[in-house]
C-alpha positions in Angstrom: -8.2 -51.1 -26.3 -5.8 -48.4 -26.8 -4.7 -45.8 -24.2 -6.6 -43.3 -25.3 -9.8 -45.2 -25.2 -9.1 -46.6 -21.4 -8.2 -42.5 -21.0 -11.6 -41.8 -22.4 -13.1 -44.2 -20.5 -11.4 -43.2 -17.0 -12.3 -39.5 -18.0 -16.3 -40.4 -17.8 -15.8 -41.9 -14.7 -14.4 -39.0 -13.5 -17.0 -36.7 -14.8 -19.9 -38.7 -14.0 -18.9 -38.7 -10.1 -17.7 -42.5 -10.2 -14.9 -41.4 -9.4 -15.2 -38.5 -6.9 -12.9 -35.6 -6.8 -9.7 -36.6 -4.4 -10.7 -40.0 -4.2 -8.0 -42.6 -5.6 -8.1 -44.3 -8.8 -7.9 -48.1 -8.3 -4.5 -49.4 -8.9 -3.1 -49.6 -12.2 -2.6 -53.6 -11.9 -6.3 -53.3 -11.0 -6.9 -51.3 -14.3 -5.2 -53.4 -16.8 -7.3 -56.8 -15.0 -10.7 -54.9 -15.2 -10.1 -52.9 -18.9 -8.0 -56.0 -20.3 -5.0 -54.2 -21.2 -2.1 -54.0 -20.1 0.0 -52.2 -17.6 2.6 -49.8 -20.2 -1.7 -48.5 -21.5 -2.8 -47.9 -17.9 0.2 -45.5 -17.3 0.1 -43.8 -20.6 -3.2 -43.5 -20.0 -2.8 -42.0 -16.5 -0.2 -40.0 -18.2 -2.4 -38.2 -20.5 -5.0 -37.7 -17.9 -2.5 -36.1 -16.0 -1.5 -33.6 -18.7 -5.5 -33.0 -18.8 -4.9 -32.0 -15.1 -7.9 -34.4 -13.9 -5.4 -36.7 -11.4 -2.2 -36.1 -10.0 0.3 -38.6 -8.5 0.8 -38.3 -4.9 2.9 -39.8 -2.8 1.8 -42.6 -1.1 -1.2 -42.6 -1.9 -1.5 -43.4 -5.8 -3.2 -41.5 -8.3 -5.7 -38.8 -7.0 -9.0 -37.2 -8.9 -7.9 -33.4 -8.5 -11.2 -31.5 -6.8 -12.0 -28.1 -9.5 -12.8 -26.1 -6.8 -14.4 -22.8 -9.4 -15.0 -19.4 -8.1 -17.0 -17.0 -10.0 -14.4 -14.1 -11.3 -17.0 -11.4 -11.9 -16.2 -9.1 -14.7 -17.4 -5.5 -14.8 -19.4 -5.8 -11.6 -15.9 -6.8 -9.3 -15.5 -3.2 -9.8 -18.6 -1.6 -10.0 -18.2 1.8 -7.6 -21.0 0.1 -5.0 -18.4 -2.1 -4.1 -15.5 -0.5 -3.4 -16.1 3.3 -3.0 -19.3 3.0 -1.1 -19.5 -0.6 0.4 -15.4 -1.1 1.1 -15.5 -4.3 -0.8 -12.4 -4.9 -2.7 -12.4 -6.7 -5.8 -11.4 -10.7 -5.1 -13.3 -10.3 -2.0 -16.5 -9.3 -4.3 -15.6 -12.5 -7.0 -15.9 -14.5 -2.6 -19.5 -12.5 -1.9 -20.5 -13.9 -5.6 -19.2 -17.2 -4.9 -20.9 -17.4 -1.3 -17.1 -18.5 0.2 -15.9 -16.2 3.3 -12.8 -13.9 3.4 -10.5 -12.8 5.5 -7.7 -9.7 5.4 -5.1 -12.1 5.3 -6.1 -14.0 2.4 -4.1 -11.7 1.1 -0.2 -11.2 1.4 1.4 -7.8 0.1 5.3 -7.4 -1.1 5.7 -3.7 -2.2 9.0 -2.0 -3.3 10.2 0.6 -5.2 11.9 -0.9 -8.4 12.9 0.0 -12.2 10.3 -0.5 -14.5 10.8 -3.1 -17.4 10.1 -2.5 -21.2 6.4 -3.6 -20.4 5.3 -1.5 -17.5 7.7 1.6 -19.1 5.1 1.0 -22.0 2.2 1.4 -20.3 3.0 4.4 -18.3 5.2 6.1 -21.1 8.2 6.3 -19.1 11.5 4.8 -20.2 12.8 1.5 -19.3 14.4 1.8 -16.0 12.4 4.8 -14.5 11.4 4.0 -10.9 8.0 2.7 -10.3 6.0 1.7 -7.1 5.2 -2.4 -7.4 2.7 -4.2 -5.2 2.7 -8.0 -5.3 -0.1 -9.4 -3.7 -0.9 -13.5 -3.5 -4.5 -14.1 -2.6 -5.3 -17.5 -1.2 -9.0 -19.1 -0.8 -8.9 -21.4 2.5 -5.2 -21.6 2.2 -4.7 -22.6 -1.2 -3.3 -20.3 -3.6 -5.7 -18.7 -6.0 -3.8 -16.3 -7.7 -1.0 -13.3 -8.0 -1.3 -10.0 -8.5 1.3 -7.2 -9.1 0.1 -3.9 -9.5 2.7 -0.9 -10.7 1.9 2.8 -10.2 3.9 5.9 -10.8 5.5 7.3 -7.5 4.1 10.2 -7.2 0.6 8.8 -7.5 0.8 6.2 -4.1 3.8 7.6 -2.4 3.6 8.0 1.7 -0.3 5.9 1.2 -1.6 2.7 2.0 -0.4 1.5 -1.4 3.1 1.1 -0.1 2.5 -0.7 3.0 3.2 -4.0 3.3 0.8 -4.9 5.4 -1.5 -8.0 4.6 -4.7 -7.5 3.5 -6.4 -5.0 1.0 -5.3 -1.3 1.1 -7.3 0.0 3.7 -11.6 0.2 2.9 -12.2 -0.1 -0.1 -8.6 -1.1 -1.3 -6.3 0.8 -3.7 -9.1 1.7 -5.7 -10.1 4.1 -2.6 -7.0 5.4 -2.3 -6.3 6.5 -5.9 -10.0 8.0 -5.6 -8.2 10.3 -2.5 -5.4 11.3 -4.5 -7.7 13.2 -6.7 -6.9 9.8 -9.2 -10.8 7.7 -9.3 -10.4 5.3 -11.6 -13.1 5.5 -14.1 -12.2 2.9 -17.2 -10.5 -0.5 -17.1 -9.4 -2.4 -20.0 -8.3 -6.5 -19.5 -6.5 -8.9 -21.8 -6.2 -12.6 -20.6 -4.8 -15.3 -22.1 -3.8 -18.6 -21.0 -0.2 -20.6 -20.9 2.0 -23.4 -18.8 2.8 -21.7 -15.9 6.7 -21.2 -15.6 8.5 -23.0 -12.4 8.4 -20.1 -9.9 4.9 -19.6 -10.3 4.0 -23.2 -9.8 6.2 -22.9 -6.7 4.5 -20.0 -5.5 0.5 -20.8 -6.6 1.4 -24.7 -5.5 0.6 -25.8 -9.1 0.0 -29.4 -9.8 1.2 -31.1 -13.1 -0.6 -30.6 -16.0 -2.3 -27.1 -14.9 -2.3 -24.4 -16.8 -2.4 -20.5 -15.6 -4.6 -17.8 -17.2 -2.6 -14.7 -17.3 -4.4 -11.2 -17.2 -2.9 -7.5 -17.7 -5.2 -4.9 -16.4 -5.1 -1.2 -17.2 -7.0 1.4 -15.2 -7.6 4.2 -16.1 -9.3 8.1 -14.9 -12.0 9.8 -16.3 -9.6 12.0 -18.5 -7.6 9.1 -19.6 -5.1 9.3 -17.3 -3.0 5.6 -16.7 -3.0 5.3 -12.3 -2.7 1.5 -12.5 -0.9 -1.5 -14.5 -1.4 -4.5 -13.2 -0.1 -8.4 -14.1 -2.1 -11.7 -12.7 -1.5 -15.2 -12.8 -4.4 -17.3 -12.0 -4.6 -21.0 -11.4 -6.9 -21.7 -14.0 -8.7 -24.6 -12.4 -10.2 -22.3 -9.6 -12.4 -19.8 -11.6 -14.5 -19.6 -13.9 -14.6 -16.0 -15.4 -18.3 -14.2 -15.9 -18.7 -11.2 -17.9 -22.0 -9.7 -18.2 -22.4 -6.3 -20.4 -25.3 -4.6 -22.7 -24.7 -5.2 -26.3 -23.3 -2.5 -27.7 -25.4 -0.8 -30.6 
């Protein structure tokens, strides 16, 4: 037996619930007796499992089954106007409601600043590189975990002297910055998202507490008014292993 068949192997028995999610894999000496192998296949065999981000090595402990902890990221309806303009529900407190897992204001931490805006967000906006832009960098945690970043940039006069610029944890006030564009005279009526997926780099897998072997879906969102108006750009990095991302939309003719 190779180490990719004794990886195969230990992969079902993760799957199948032999072994559960943070439980310990037996030791590798253990391994090589019971597969007949020996112990340079165990490790590169816990070694590609661990790049498969099913077990990480803890300290102490050995190798741990990582738990997949998924929470439904809605699509469309995480922004549907019921939410948020009438009901006060923010969006990642809406993917929660979906999920049936409880939330709390200070899930969520909030950096804001005034800064220069790089060749990206000057892009979206239309401004040029170095124009001064409102950022809000928000880190959402599910029972204390980190789940994901987001940083939202807005044009100055759009957010200036509102709840958008406090630094407060928590959403912006009822209803969240979506409410508070939609007082400026600036509802936001069409969102477009691109996600893809990548390693994370080393200050985000300090930040989102990242084990080995995880990657991190990224996701720019654009939002926009009724007359076509950019009020948000936003950039998120998500741990992948915590969602699992739900879109549901009438086919267009």
């Amino acid at each position: 037996m190779g180490y990719r068949e004794l990886a195969d192997a230990l992969r079902n028995r993760i799957q199948d619930g032999t072994y559960r999610a943070e439980s310990t894999l037996p030791r590798q000496e253990d391994l090589a007796r019971d597969f007949a192998v020996n112990i340079n296949t165990v490790r590169q065999a816990v070694r590609l499992l661990e790049a498969e981000g099913l077990v990480t090595a803890v300290r102490r402990r050995g190798t741990v089954v990582r738990s997949r902890p998924r929470m439904k990221r809605l699509g469309v309806e995480r922004y549907a106007k019921s939410k948020w303009k009438f009901g006060g529900l923010v969006a990642f407190a809406a993917d929660r409601e979906a999920s049936g897992r409880p939330w709390a204001p200070s899930d969520q931490t909030n950096k804001t600043r005034l800064t220069a805006a790089d060749a990206e967000v000057a892009e979206a906006f239309g401004l040029s590189e170095g124009d001064l832009v409102y950022e809000r960098a928000r880190l959402v945690k599910d029972a204390g975990t980190p789940t994901h970043a987001l940083t939202s940039y807005y044009r100055p006069d759009d957010v200036a002297n509102t709840p958008l610029v406090d630094p407060a944890p928590g959403p912006a006030g009822r209803g969240g910055g979506f409410a508070v564009l939609t007082v400026q005279g600036l509802e936001p009526d069409t969102i477009a998202e691109t996600l893809h997926s990548r390693m994370p780099t080393p200050g985000e897998i300090e930040v989102l507490e990242i084990p080995p072997g995880e990657p991190v879906v990224v996701l720019h969102r654009s939002t926009f008014t009724a007359s076509g108006r950019l009020v948000e750009f936003a950039r998120g990095v998500h741990r992948a292993s915590h969602f699992s991302w739900t879109y549901k939309f009438q086919i267009p003719d």
